[in-house]
N, C-alpha and C positions, 0 to 999 in steps of 0.2 A: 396344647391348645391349637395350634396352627394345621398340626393333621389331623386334629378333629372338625376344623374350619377353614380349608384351603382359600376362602375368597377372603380370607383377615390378615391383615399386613403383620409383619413386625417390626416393622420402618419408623423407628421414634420419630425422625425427623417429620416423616409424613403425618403422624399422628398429630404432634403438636402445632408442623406450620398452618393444619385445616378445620385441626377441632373445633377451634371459636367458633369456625362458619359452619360448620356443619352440626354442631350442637351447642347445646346451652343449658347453663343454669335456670332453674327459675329460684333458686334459694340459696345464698352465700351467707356461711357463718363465718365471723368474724370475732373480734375481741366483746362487740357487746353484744355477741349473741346471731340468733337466724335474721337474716333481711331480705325481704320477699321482692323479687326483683320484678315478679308478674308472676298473675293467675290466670294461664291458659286455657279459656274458657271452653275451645272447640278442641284442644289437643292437637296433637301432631297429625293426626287422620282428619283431614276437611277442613283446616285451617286457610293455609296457603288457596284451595282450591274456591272456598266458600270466599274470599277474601276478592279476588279475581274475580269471579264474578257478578259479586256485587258492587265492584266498583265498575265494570262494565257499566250495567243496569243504572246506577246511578251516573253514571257520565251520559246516555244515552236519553235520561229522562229528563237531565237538566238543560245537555244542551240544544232541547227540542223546542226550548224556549228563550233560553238565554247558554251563555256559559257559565259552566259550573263556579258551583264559589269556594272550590277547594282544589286542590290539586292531590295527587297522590303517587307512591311508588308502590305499581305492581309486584306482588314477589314473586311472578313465573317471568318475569321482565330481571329482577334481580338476581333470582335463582341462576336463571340465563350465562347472565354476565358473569358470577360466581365461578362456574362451569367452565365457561368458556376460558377464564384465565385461571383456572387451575391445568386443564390439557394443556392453553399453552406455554405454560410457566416449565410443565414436568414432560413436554413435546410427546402429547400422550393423544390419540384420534379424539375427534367427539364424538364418543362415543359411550351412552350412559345406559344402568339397567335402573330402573323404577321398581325398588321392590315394596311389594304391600300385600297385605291379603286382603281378599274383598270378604273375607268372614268377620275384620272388623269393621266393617261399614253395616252400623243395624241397622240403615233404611232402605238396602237395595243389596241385588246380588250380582250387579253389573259392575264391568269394570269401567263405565263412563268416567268414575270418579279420577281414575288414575290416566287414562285415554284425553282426555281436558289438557293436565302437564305436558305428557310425551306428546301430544301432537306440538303445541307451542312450543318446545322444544327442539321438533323438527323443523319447525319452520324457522328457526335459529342456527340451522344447518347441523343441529344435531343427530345420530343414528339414538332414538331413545326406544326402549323396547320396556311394557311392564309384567314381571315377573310376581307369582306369588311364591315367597320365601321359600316352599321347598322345593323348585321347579329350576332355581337362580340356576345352580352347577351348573345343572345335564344342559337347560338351553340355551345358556348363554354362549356354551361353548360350540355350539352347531355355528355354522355357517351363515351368514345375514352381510344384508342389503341395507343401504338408505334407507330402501322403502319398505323394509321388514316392519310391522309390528310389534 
């Protein structure tokens, strides 16, 4: 598996100390059966992103009038943080790739959607560049900047 996918670990420690946060169930079975922990309405593509900024939008509308009556955590805010203490837990740069393909976003062929995170990313002092999966290898291993894209 690992020389047919060099950018995949086989560091159990690594896999287990990060998985929870990096992925998730949405259905655990158990003794009395499946129990649905959440129905991910937008999926993993436009979730985090749509989520961001519509909480913008609504903090910006509310408090043009009063302050807002809710408060919220951002996940490109959490994400962030996430990131940021796993580099320096494993004294690893910050440095992240963004992979996705913009062939699954059906409403557009732009990569705005993933350009949204990696910028707030960068401005978290991280080097974030976004990749479509089969571009990761070859580019990531070239040479880059802070201010790479």
């Amino acid at each position: 598996m690992l020389a047919a996918n060099p950018l995949f670990t086989d560091d159990l420690w690594t896999e287990e100390r990060y998985a929870h946060c990096m992925a998730r169930p949405d259905v655990v079975i158990g003794p009395e059966g499946p129990r649905f922990l959440e129905f991910n309405v937008s999926g993993a593509i436009g979730g985090p992103v749509e989520l961001h900024c519509l909480q913008q939008a609504w903090q910006t509308l509310y408090q043009q009038h009063s302050p807002a009556p809710f408060t919220f955590h951002d996940p490109f805010a959490a994400r962030a943080s996430l990131f940021a203490d796993v580099c320096e837990e494993l004294a690893l740069p910050r440095r992240l790739a963004w992979v996705g393909s913009v062939r699954d976003l059906k409403h557009t062929n732009s990569t705005r959607h993933f350009d949204l995170e990696t910028d707030y990313l960068k401005s978290r002092g991280f080097t974030a560049r976004h990749f479509e999966p089969e571009d990761l290898e070859e580019t990531w291993n070239a040479p880059s900047t802070s201010a790479t894209r």
